[in-house]
C-alpha positions in Angstrom: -17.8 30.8 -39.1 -14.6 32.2 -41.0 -11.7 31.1 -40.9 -10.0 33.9 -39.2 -12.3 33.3 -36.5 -12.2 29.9 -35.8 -8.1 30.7 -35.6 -8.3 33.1 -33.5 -10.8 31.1 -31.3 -8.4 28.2 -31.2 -5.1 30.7 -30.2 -7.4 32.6 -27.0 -8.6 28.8 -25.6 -5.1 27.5 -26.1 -3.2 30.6 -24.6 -6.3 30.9 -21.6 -5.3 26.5 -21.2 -1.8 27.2 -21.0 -2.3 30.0 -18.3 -4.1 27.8 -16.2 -2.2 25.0 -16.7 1.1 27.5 -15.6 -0.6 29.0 -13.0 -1.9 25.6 -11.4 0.3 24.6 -8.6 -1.6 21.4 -6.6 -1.6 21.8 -2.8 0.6 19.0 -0.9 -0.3 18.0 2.4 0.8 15.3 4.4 -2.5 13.4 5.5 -3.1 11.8 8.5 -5.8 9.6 7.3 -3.5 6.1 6.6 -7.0 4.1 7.1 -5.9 2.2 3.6 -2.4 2.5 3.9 -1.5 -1.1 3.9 -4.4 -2.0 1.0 -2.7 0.3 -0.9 0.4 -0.6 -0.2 0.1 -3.5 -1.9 -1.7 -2.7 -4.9 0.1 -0.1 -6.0 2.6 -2.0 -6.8 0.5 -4.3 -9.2 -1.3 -1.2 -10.9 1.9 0.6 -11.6 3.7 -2.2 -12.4 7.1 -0.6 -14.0 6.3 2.7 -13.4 7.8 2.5 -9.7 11.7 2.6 -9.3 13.7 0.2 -8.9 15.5 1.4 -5.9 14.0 0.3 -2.6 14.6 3.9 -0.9 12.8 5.7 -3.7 10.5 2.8 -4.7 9.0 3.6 -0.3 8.8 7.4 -1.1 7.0 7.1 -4.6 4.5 4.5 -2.6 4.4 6.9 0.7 3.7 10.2 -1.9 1.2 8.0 -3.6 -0.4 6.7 -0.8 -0.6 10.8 0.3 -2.0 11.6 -3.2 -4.7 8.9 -3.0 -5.8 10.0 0.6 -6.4 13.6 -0.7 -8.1 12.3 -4.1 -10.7 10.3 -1.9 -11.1 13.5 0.5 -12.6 15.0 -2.9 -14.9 13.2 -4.2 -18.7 13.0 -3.9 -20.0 11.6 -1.0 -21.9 9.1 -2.9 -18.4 7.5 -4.4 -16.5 8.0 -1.7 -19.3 5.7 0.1 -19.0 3.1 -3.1 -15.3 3.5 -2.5 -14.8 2.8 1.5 -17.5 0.0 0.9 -15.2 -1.7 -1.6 -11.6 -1.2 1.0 -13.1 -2.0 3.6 -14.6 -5.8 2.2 -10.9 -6.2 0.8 -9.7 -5.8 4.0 -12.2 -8.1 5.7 -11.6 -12.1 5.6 -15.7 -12.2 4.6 -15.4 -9.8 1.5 -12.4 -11.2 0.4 -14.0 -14.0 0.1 -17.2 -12.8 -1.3 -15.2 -10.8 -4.0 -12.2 -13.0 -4.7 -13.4 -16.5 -3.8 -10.5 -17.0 -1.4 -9.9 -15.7 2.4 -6.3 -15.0 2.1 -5.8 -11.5 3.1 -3.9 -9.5 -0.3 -1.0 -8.9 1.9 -0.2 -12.3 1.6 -0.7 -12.8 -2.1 2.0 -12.3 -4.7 1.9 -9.8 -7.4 1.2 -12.5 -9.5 -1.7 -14.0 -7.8 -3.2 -9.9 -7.6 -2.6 -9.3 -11.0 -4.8 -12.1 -11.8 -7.6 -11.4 -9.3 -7.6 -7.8 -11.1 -7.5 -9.3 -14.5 -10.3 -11.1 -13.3 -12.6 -8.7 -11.7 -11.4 -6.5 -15.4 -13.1 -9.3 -17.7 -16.0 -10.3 -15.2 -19.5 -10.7 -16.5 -21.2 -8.3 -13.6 -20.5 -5.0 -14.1 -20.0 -4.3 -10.5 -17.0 -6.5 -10.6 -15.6 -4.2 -13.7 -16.7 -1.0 -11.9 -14.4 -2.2 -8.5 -11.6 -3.1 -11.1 -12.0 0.5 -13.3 -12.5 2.2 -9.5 -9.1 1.0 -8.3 -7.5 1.5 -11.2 -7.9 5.0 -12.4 -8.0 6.1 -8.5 -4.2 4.8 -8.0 -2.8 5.5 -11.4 -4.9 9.5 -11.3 -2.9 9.8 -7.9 0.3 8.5 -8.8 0.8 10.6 -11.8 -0.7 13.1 -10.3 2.1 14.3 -8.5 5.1 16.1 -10.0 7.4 14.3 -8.9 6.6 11.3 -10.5 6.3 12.8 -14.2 10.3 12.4 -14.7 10.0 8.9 -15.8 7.6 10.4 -18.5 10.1 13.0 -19.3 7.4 15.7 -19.1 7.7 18.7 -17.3 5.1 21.1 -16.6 5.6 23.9 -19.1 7.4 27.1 -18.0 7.0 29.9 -20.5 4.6 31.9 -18.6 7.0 31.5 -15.5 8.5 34.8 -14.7 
């Protein structure tokens, strides 16, 4: 391959990326589905742990648009993981997985951030690989949804780029 080509290779898949990337504008809905709303609740905060702002008003929308976010990420996936996935909510929610997966029956709701993180950090360096997959599950499902959405790339100071914007 010459040179020239592999150049101009590069320049067409960057300029056809940047198009797309322009021209991509993510559907917001407001979704009526709150099955999870309180799970979440909670451990959003503990994923995203200085990511959310510090200001209670805005620190309720960036968990409500989350919350939103994650709802229409879960409507989207496979059936097969989203199976795995309301498997896994659902025993967090229940005094009988809760105890099955964290060897404890108090409901997360009731635990402090610092008593989550831990669980999490536990399930993260577990020796089954279920426990890891729950932990990795969670995790890239919140922060994917959180970050996501628009408005929460401020803190990151990005923007989404806007020379193709007429």
């Amino acid at each position: 391959m010459k040179r020239r080509t592999f150049l101009t290779g590069a320049f067409t898949g960057t300029a056809a990326l940047a198009l797309g990337v322009s021209l991509y504008t993510p559907e917001v809905t407001d979704s009526p589905d709150d099955t999870h709303r309180l799970l979440f609740s909670v451990l959003i905060p503990v994923f995203m742990d200085g990511a959310l702002p510090d200001v209670p008003n805005y620190r309720e929308a960036f968990l409500n648009r989350t919350i939103i976010a994650i709802n229409q990420t879960i409507s989207v996936l496979p059936t097969d993981q989203k199976q795995e996935l309301e498997q896994l909510l659902t025993m967090l929610e229940s005094r009988f997985g809760l105890l099955i997966l964290t060897s404890s029956i108090t409901p997360l709701m009731l635990r402090t951030p610092a008593e989550l993180n831990d669980m999490l950090e536990q399930w993260r360096h577990h020796f089954l690989e279920m426990m890891q997959t729950a932990y990795i599950g969670l995790r890239e499902l919140i922060v994917a949804s959180y970050y996501a959405c628009p408005e929460h790339w401020g803190r990151l100071h990005y923007s989404k780029p806007t020379f193709l914007d007429a």
